[in-house]
Residue frames relative to the residue before (quaternion, step in Angstrom):
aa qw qx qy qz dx dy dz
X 1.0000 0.0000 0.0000 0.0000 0.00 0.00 0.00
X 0.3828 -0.6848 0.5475 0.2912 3.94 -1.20 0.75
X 0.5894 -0.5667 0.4268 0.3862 3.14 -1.09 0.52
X 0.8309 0.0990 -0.4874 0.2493 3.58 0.74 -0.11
X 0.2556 0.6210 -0.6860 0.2800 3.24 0.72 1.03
X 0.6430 0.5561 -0.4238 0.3125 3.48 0.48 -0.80
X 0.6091 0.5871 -0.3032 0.4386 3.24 0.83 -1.31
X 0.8057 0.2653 -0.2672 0.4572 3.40 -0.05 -1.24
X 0.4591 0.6187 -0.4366 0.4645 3.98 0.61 0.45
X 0.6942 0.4543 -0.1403 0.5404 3.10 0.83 -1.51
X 0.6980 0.3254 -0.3383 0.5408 3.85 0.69 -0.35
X 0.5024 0.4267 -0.5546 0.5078 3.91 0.43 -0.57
X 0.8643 0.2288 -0.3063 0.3270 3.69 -0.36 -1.08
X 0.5573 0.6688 -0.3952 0.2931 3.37 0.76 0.31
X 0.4674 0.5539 -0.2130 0.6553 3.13 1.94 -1.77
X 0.8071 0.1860 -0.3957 0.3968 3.83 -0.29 -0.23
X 0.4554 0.4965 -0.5315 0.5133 3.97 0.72 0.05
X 0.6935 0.3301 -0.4108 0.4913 4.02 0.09 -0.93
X 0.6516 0.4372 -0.5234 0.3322 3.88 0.14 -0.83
X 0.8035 0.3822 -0.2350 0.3912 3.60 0.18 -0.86
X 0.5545 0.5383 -0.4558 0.4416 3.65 1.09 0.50
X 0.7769 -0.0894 -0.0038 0.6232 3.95 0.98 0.10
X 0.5702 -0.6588 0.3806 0.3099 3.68 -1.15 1.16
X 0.6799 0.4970 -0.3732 0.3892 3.52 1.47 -0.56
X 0.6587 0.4956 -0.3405 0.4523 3.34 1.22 0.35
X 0.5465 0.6459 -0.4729 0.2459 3.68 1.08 0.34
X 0.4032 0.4710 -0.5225 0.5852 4.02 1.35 0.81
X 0.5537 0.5554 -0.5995 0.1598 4.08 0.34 -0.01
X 0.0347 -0.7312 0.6813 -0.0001 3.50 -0.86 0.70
X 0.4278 -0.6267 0.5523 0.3453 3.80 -1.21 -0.01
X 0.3666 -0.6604 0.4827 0.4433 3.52 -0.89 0.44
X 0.7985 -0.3618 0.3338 0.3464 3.82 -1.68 0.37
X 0.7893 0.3657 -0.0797 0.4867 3.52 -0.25 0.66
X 0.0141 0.8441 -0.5349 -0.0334 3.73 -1.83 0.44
X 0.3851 -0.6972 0.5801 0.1703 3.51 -0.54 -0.18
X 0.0949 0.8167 -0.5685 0.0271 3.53 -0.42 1.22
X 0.0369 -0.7316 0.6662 0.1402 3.96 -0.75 0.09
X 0.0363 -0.7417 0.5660 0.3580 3.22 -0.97 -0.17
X 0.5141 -0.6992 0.4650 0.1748 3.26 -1.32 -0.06
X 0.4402 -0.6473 0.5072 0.3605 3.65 -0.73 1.33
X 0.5754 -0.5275 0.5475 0.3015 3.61 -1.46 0.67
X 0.6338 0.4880 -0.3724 0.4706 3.95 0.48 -0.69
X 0.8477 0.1491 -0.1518 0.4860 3.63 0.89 -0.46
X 0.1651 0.7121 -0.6453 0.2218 3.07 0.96 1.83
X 0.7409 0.3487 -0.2894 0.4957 4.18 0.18 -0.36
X 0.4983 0.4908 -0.5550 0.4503 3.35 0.85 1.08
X 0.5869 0.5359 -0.2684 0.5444 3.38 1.67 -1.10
X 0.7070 0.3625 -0.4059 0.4516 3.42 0.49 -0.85
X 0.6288 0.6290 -0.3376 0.3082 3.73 0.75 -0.56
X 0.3498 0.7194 -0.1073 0.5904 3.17 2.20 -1.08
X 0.7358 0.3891 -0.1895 0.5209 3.71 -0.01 -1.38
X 0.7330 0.4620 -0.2798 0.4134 3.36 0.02 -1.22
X 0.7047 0.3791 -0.1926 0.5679 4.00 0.69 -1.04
X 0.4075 0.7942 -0.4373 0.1094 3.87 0.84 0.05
X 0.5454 0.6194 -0.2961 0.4808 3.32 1.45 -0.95
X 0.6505 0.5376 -0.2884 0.4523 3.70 1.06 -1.38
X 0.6809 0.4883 -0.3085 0.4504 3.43 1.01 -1.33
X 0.7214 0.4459 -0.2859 0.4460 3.68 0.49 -1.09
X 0.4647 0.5176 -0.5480 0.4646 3.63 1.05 0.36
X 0.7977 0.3824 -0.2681 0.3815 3.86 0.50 -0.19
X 0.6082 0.2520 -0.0765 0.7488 3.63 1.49 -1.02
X 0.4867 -0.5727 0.5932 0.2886 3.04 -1.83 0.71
X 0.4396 -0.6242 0.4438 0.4692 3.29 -1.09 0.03
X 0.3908 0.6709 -0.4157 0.4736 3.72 1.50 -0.18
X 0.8076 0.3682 -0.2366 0.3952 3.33 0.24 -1.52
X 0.4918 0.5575 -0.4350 0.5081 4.11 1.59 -0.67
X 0.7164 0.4858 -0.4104 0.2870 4.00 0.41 -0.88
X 0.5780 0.7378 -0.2134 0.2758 3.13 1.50 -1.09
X 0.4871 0.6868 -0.1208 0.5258 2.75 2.00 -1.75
X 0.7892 0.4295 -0.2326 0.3724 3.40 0.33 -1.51
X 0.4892 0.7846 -0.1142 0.3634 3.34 1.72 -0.94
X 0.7030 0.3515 0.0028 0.6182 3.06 1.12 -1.74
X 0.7526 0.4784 -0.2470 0.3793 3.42 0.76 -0.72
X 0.7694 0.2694 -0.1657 0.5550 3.19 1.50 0.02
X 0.5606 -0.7420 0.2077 0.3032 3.03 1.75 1.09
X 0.2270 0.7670 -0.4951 0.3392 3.82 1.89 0.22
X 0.2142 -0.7087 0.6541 0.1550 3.88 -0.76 1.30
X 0.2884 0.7372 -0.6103 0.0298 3.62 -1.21 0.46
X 0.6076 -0.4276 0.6090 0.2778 3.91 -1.42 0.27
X 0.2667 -0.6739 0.6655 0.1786 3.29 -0.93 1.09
X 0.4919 0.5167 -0.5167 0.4734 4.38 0.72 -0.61
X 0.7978 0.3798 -0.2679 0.3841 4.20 0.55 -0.94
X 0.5584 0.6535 -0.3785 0.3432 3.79 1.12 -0.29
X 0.8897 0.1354 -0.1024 0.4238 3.55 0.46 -0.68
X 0.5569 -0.8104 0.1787 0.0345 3.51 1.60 0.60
């Protein structure tokens, strides 16, 4: 499977789980687009270690300003007007 088949699976069936879990959520839609990375197996329990502490981390960096990082740091050209939608 491609990643954006995955993706766009993984949002259809999400967007309908969230619509039918509260009426104020039946306009949720995802915005247009995603961002994948992947991730060397040797530094899977750094990611997972990462994930878990995110809430702490995003108290200092945005999570805008971490993508940017990732962005630049892996040399990924893109259009700020198309990143956040």
């Amino acid at each position: 499977m491609t990643i954006v088949d995955l993706l766009e699976e993984v949002k259809t069936d999400s967007s309908k789980w969230m619509k039918k879990r509260a009426d104020e959520l039946k306009n949720f839609y995802w915005q247009d687009g995603y961002g994948a990375f992947s991730v060397n197996p040797s530094e899977v329990d750094m990611v997972t270690e990462y994930i878990q502490n995110q809430r702490e981390h995003h108290s200092t960096k945005t999570f805008q300003d971490e993508y940017r990082a990732f962005l630049k740091k892996y040399k990924v050209e893109y259009d700020e007007r198309y990143v956040w939608g």
